[in-house]
C-alpha positions as CSV (number, residue, x, y, z in Angstrom):
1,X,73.3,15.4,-64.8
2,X,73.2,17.4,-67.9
3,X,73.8,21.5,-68.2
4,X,71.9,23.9,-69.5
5,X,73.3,27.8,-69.9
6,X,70.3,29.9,-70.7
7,X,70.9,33.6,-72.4
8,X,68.6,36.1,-72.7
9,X,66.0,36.1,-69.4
10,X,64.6,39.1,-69.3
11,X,65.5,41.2,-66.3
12,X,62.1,41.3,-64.4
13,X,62.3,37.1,-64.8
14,X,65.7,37.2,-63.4
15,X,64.5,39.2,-60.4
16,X,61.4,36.9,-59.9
17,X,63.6,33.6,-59.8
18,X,66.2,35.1,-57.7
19,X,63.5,36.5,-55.1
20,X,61.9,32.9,-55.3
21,X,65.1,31.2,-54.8
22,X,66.0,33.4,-51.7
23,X,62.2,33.0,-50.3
24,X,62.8,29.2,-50.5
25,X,66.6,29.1,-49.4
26,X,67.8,27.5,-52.4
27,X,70.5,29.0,-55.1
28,X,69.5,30.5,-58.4
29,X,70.0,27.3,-60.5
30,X,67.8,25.3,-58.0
31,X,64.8,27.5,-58.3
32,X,65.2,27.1,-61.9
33,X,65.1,23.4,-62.1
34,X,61.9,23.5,-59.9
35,X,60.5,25.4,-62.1
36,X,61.0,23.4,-65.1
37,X,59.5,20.6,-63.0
38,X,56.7,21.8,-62.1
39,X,55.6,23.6,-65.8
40,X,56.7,19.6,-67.0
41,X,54.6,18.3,-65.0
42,X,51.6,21.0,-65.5
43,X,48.3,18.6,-67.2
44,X,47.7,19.4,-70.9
45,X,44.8,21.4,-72.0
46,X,43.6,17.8,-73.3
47,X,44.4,16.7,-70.3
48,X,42.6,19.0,-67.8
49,X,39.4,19.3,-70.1
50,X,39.7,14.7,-70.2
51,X,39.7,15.4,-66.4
52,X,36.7,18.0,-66.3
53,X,34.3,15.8,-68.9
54,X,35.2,12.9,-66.3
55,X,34.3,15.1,-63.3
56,X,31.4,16.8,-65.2
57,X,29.6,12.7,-66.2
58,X,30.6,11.9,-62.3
59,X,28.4,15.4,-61.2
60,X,25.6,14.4,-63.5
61,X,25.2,10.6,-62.0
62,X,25.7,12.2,-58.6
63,X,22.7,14.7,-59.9
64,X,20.6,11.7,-60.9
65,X,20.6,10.3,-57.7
66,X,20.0,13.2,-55.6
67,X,16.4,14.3,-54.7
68,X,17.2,17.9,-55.3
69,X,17.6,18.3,-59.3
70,X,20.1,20.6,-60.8
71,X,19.2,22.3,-64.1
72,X,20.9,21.4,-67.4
73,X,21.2,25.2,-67.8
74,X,23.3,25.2,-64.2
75,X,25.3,22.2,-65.8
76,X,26.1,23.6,-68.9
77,X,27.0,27.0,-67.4
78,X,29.5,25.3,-65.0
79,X,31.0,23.4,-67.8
80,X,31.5,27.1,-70.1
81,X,33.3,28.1,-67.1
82,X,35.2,25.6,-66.6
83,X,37.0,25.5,-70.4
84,X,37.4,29.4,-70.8
């Protein structure tokens, strides 16, 4: 596995990964690495809003077929609040 040395955390950062680390039972350098995986493995803003157009189409043919209509202006308010 490769190292990293890291200078310069800020001291409030420091105190947030080491409280972390303690709350999950694993050392400093462990918190860190999760960490790092999880921001890597965070969707893209291109991502999330490829993910929210899908889920936004799937709503609408869902709306289509439902008896009970939603209004355009309902749909295009939930999709403003969705990307902001």
């Amino acid at each position: 596995m490769a190292s990293v040395t890291v200078k310069g955390i800020p001291e409030h950062l420091h105190t947030v990964l080491k409280l972390r680390a303690k709350a999950s039972r694993r050392s400093l350098n462990q918190e860190i690495v999760v960490a790092l995986e999880q921001y890597v493995r965070r969707p893209t803003d291109e991502e999330r809003f490829e993910t929210l157009d899908a889920e936004l189409a799937h709503f609408a043919t869902i709306r289509s077929l439902s008896r009970k209509k939603v209004s355009n202006d309902f749909i295009d308010r939930a999709r403003k609040e969705g990307r902001s």
